[in-house]
C-alpha distance (Angstrom), angle and dihedral (degrees) to the residues before:
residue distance angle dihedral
X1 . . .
X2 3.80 . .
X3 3.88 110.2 .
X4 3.43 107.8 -101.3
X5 4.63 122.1 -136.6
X6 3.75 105.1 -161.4
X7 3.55 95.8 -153.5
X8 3.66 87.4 55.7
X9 3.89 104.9 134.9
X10 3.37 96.0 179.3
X11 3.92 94.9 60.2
X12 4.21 88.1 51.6
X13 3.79 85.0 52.0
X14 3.85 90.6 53.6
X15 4.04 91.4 47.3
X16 4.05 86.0 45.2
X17 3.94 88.4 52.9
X18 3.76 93.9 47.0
X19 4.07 86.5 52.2
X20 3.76 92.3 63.1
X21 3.83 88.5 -145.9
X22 4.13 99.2 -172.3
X23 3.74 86.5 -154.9
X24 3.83 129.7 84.2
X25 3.54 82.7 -155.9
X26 3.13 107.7 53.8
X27 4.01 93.5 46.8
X28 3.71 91.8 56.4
X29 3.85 102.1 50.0
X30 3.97 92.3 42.3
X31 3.77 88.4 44.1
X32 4.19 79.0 60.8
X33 3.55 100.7 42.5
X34 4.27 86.3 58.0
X35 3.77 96.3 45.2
X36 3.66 88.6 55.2
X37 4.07 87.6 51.0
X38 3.68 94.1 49.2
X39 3.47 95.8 42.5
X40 3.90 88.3 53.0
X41 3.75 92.2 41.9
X42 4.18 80.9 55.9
X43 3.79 102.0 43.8
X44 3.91 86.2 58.4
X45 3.62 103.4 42.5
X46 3.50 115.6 -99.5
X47 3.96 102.1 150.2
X48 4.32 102.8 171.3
X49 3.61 99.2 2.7
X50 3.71 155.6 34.4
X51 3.62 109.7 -134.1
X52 3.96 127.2 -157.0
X53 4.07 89.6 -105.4
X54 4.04 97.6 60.9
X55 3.59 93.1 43.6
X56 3.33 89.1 53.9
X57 3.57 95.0 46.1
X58 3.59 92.6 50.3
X59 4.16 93.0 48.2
X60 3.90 81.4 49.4
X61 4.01 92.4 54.8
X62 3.97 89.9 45.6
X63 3.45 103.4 49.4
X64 3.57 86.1 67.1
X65 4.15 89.7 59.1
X66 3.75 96.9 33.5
X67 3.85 138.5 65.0
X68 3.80 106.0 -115.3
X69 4.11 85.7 -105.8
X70 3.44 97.8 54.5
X71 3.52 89.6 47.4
X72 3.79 89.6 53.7
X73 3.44 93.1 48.7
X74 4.01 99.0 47.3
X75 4.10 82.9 53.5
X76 3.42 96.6 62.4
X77 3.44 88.9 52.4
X78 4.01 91.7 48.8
X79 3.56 88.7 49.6
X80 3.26 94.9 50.8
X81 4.02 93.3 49.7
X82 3.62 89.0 53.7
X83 3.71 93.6 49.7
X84 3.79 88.8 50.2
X85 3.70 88.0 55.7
X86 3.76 106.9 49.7
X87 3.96 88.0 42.3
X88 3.38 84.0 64.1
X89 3.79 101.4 40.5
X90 3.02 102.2 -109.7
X91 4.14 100.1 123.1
X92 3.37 127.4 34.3
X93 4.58 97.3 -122.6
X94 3.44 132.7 0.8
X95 4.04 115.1 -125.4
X96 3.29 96.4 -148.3
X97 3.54 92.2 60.1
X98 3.41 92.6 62.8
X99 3.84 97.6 39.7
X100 4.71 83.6 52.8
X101 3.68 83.8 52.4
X102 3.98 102.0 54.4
X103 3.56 93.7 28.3
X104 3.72 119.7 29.3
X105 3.68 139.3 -88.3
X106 3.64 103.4 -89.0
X107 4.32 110.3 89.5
X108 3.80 98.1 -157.5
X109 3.89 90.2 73.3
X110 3.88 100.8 38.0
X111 4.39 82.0 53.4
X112 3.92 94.5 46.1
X113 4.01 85.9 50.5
X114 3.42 92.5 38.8
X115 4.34 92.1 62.4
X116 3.48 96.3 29.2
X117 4.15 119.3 118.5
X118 3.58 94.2 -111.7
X119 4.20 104.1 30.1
X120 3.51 94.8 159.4
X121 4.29 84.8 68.6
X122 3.21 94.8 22.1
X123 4.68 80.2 65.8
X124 3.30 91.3 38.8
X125 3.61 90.3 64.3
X126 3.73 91.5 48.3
X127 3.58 91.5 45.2
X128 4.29 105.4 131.5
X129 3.75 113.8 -119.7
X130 3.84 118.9 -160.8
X131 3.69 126.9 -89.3
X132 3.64 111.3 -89.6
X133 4.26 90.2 -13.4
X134 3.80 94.8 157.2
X135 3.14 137.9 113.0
X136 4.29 87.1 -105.2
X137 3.49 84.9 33.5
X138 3.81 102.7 108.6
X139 4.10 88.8 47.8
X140 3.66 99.4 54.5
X141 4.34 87.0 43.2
X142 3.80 86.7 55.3
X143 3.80 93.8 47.3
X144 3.66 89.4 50.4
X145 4.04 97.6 50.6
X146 4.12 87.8 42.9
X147 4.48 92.6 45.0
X148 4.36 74.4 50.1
X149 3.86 99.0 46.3
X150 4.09 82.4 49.8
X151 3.87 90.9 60.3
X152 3.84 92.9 -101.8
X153 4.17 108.7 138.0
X154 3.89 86.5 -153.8
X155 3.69 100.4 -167.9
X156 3.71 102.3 144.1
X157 3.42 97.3 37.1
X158 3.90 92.0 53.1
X159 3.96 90.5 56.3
X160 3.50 86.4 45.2
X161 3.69 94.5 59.7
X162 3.87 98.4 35.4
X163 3.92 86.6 56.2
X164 3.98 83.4 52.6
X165 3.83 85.6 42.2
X166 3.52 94.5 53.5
X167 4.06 100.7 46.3
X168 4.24 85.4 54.3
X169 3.48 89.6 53.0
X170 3.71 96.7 50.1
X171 3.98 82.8 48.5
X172 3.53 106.6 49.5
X173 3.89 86.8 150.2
X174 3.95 79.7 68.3
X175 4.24 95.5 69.2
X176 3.67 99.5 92.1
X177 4.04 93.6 62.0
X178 3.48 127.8 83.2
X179 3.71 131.6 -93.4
X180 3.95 90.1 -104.6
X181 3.56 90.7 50.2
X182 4.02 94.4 50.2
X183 3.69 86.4 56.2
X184 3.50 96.8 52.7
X185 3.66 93.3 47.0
X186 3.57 94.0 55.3
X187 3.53 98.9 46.2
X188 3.59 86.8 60.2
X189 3.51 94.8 57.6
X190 3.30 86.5 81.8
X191 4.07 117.3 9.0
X192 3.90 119.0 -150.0
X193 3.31 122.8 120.3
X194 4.00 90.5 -116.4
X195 3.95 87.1 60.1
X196 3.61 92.5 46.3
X197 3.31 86.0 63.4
X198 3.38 106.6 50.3
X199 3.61 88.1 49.7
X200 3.75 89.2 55.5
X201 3.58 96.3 47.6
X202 3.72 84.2 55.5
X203 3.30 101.3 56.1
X204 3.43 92.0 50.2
X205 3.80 103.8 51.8
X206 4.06 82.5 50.9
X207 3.99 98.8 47.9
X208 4.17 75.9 56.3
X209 3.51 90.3 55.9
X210 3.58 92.7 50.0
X211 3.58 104.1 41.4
X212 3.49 93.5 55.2
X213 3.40 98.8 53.2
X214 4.62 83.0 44.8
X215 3.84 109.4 13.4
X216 3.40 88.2 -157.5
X217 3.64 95.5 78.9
X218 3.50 109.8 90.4
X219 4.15 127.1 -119.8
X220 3.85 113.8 -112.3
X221 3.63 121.0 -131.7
X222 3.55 133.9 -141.8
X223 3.22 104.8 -141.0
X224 3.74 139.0 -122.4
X225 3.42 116.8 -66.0
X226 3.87 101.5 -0.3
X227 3.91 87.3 104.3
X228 3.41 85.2 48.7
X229 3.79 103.4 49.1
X230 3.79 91.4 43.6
X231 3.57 88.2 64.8
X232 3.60 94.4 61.5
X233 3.21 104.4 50.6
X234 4.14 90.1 52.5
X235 3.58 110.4 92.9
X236 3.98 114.9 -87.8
X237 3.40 111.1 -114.4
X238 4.48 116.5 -106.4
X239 3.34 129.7 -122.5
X240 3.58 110.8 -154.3
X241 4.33 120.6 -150.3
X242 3.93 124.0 -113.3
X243 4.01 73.6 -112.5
X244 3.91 100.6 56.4
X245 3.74 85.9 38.8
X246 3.79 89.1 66.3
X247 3.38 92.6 38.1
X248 3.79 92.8 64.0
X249 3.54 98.0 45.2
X250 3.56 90.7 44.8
X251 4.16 86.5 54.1
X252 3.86 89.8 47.8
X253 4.19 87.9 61.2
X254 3.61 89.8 43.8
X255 3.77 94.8 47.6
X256 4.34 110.4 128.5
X257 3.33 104.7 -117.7
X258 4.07 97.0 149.9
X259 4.12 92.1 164.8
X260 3.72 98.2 41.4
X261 4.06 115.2 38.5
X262 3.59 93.5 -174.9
X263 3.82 98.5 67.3
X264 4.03 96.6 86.1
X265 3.31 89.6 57.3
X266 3.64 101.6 39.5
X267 4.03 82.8 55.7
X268 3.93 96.6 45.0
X269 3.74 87.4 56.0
X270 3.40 93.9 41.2
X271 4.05 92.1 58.0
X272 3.70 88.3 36.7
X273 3.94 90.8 67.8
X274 4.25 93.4 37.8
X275 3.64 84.3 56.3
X276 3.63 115.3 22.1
X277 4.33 93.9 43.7
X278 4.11 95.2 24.4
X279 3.81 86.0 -118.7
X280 4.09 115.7 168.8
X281 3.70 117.0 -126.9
X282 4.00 89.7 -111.6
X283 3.86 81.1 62.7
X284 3.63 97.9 47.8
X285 3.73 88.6 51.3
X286 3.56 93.7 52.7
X287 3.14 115.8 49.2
X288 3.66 133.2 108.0
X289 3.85 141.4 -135.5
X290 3.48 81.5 -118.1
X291 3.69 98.3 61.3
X292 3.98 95.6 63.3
X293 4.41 112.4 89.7
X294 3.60 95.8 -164.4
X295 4.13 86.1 -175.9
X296 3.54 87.1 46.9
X297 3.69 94.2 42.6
X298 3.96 78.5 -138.2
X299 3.81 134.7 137.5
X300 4.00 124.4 -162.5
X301 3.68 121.9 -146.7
X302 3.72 107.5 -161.3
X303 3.80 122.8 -170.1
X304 3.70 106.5 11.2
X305 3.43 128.9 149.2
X306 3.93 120.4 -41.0
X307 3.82 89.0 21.4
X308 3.71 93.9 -72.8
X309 3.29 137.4 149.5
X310 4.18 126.6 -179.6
X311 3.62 143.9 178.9
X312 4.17 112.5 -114.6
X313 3.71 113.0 -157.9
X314 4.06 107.7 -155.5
X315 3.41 140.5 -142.8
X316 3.94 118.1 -98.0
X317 4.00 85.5 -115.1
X318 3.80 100.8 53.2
X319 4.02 91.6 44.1
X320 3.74 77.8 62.6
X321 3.77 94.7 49.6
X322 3.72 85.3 49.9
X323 3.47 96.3 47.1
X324 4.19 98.2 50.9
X325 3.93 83.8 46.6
X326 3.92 92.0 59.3
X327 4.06 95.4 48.5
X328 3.89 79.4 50.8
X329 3.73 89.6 43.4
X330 3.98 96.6 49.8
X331 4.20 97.3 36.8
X332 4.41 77.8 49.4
X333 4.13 77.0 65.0
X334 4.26 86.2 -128.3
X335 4.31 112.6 152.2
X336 3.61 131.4 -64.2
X337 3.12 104.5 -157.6
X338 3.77 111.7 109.1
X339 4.33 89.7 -122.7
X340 3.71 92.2 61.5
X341 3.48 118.3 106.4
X342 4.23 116.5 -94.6
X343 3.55 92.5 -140.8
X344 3.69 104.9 58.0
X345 3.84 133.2 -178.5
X346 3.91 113.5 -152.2
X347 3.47 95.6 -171.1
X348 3.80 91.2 49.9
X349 3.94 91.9 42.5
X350 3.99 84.9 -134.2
X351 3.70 149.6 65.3
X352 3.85 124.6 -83.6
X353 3.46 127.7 -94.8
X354 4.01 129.3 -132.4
X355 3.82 93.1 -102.2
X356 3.91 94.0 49.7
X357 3.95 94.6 45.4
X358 4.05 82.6 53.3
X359 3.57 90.0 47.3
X360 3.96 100.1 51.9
X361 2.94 93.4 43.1
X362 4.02 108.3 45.4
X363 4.41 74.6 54.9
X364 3.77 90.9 53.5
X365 3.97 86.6 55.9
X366 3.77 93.3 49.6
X367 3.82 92.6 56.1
X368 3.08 86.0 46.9
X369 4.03 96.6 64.8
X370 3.74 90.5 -127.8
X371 4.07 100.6 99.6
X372 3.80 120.8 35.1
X373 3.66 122.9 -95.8
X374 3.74 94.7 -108.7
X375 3.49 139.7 18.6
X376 3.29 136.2 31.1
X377 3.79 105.9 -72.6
X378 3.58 135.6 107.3
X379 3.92 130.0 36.4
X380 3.74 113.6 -7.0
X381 4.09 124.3 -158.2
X382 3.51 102.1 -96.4
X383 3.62 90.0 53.7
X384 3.90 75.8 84.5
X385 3.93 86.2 74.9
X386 3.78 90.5 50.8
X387 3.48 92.6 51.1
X388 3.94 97.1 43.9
X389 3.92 80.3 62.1
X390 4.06 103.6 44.2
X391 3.75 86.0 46.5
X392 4.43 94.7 50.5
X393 3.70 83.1 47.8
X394 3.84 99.1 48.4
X395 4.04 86.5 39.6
X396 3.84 86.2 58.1
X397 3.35 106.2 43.7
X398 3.98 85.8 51.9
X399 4.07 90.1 53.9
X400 3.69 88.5 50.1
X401 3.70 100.9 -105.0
X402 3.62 127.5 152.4
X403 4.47 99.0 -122.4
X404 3.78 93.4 -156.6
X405 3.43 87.1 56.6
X406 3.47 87.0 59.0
X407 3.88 111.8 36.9
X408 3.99 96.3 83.1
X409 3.86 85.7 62.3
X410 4.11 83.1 44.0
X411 3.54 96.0 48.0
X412 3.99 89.1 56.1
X413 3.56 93.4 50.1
X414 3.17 92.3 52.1
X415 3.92 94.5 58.4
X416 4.16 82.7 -121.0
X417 4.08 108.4 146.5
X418 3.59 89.3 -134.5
X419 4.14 149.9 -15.0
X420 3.67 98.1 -77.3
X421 4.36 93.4 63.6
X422 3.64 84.5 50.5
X423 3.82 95.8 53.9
X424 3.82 89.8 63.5
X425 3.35 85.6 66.8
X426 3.77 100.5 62.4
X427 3.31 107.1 85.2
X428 4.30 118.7 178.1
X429 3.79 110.4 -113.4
X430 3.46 117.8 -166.1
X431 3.96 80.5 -112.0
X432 3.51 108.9 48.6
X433 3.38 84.6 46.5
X434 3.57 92.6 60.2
X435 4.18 84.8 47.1
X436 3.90 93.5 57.7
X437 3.95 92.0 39.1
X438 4.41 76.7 57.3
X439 3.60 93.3 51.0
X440 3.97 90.7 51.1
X441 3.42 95.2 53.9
X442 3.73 100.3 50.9
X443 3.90 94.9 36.1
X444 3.87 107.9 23.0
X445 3.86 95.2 36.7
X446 3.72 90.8 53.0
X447 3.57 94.2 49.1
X448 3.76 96.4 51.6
X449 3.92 86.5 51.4
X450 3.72 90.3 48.5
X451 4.01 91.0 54.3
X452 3.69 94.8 46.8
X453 3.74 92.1 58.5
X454 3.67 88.5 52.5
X455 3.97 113.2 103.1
């Protein structure tokens, strides 16, 4: 292990290089932010290593200087420094390592714990429990690896039973009762009717478990109406007017991006495909420059949900969206090669993930006065996807076509593994209703007038 100066400019400047920050900017104001850490790491005495303790201590001190995303933000960069540095030998142990083992591997959480009034339970309540370390653990892991071995990807249903999971093993006092009586217990934990369904469901899917492996254990139910009242209380989905939709992608071009020029159009393009092609905001995220046929006028979704992947012909408008965006794209100096990321982020040197395309975007909405400022309320971005399908069916029913002709070709456009996902998307508006009432009196009239006169 090289003995390590703190105030060792040079060494930042290495790490900075190594970042390939595009930037100017950006290289000078995080090559402040980490000569203000290592010159606080030095004033207190840390000779080969940050420990836990003066990190702490000097998230503590900046909390008080910082908003809490800024401080966040100037973290990850921290933690990042310090991984740079005992990668390269430079310290003897990384805190952070240890602070990811006890307490999970996202940073945001372990920071807000970390600066809170009381951090010692403020970690405690972070602290990371085993995988399936109940007492039921070891049945609901075996029902997950055989659902897998059947071809079942079993995502949601694994959280779902790892948050069950987790409750028993914070209530071990709990491992006398019965099955039932876990359930209910945990759905108290927090009542609503959405969690009593989860809990429910949980149950359930482990009863299976057991009574397959001893018949004679019985099959929880779920109860009627607990599905039912669950799906009231979730949020109703929003569809957005032709005037809100050009409001949004009006905001997207508009967007401040002073340092990065790109970014409006990156966002326009982004919408363009949520709205225009019904794609989620996992597939926006995801896909690659690869994945656009401009001779086709095609784009390929790979990987979606249900282990699909499909083949989206476009309209002659968004081919053209996606065709500006790439001249953008190329002049912005982002990868050729055809695995790079579509959406790239100069200033990042990399694509964007799920959580950031959410972000943007949700902000995008805001300016554009269609979601409050704050909070969580109002329209949401994959409300884009609901509306790409009330608007195709309101379209069609004002060319004269018959939609349920149309909605298994829908459904696989939509990536949707059959009819019935799709038909949570149509929700009546006061105006397609009036469209289908249309339809019935010029088809369904006429052939009720056509029977009667039949002897």
């Amino acid at each position: 292990m090289t003995h390590l100066s703190f105030n060792n400019a040079a060494l930042i400047e290495r790490f900075l290089q190594a970042q390939g920050f595009r930037h100017p900017a950006t290289h000078k104001n995080y090559a402040g932010i980490l000569c203000n850490f290592t010159g606080f790491l030095a004033d207190h005495g840390a000779i080969t290593s940050p420990d836990v303790a003066i990190v702490t201590q000097w998230l503590k001190e900046h909390s008080l200087k910082w908003k809490v995303h800024i401080l966040y933000h100037r973290a990850f960069l921290i933690e990042r420094y310090v991984r740079w540095l005992h990668e390269q030998g430079m310290i003897a142990s990384n805190p952070f390592t240890e602070l990811h083992r006890q307490y999970g591997p996202r940073t945001t959480p372990i920071v807000r714990a970390l600066v809170s009034e009381d951090s010692d339970e403020a970690l405690h309540n972070q602290r990371q429990l085993p995988r399936f370390g109940s007492f039921l653990g070891v049945v609901m892991a075996q029902h997950v690896s055989h659902m897998r071995v059947l071809g079942y990807r079993y995502r949601t249903e694994e959280q779902r039973l790892l948050r069950f999971d987790r409750f028993l093993q914070r209530h071990p006092e709990l491992a006398g009762l019965t099955l039932s009586e876990l359930v209910e217990h945990w759905s108290q934990e927090e009542p609503s009717p959405y969690h009593l369904f989860e809990a429910r469901r949980a149950g359930r899917t482990v009863s299976k478990a057991m009574h397959r492996i001893d018949p004679r254990v019985p099959v929880l139910s779920i109860g009627d109406g607990v599905a039912r009242a669950a799906r009231q209380q979730q949020r109703s989905p929003y569809l957005y007017t032709d005037d809100e939709i050009q409001r949004i992608l009006h905001a997207a071009l508009l967007y401040p991006s002073p340092k990065a020029l790109w970014r409006p159009v990156t966002l326009f393009t982004m919408l363009v495909l949520a709205y225009c092609a019904g794609l989620r905001g996992g597939e926006v995220a995801r896909l690659m420059l690869g994945d656009v046929d401009l001779r086709e006028q095609t784009l390929e979704i790979r990987e979606t949900k249900f282990f699909k992947n499909r083949r989206l012909p476009l309209a002659a408008g968004v081919m053209a969206s996606i065709k500006h965006y790439l001249g953008v794209r190329e002049q912005a100096g982002a990868p050729k090669n055809p695995e790079s990321p579509l959406f790239w982020s100069p200033q990042r040197n990399c694509g964007y993930t799920v959580g950031g395309v959410r972000l943007i975007l949700t902000d995008v909405l805001r300016r554009a006065d269609v979601k409050p400022a704050r909070g969580a309320i109002g329209p949401r971005v994959h409300d884009l996807r609901h509306t790409m399908v009330g608007h195709r069916m309101r379209d069609w029913y004002k060319s004269g076509i018959n939609p349920q002709s149309k909605l298994p070709y829908l459904a696989t456009y939509l990536g949707h593994k059959d009819i019935r996902s799709t038909l949570v998307y149509l929700n009546i508006t006061p105006e397609l209703l009036q469209n289908a009432s249309e339809r019935f009196r010029k088809n369904g009239a006429a052939a009720l007038q056509t029977r009667e006169i039949l002897p």
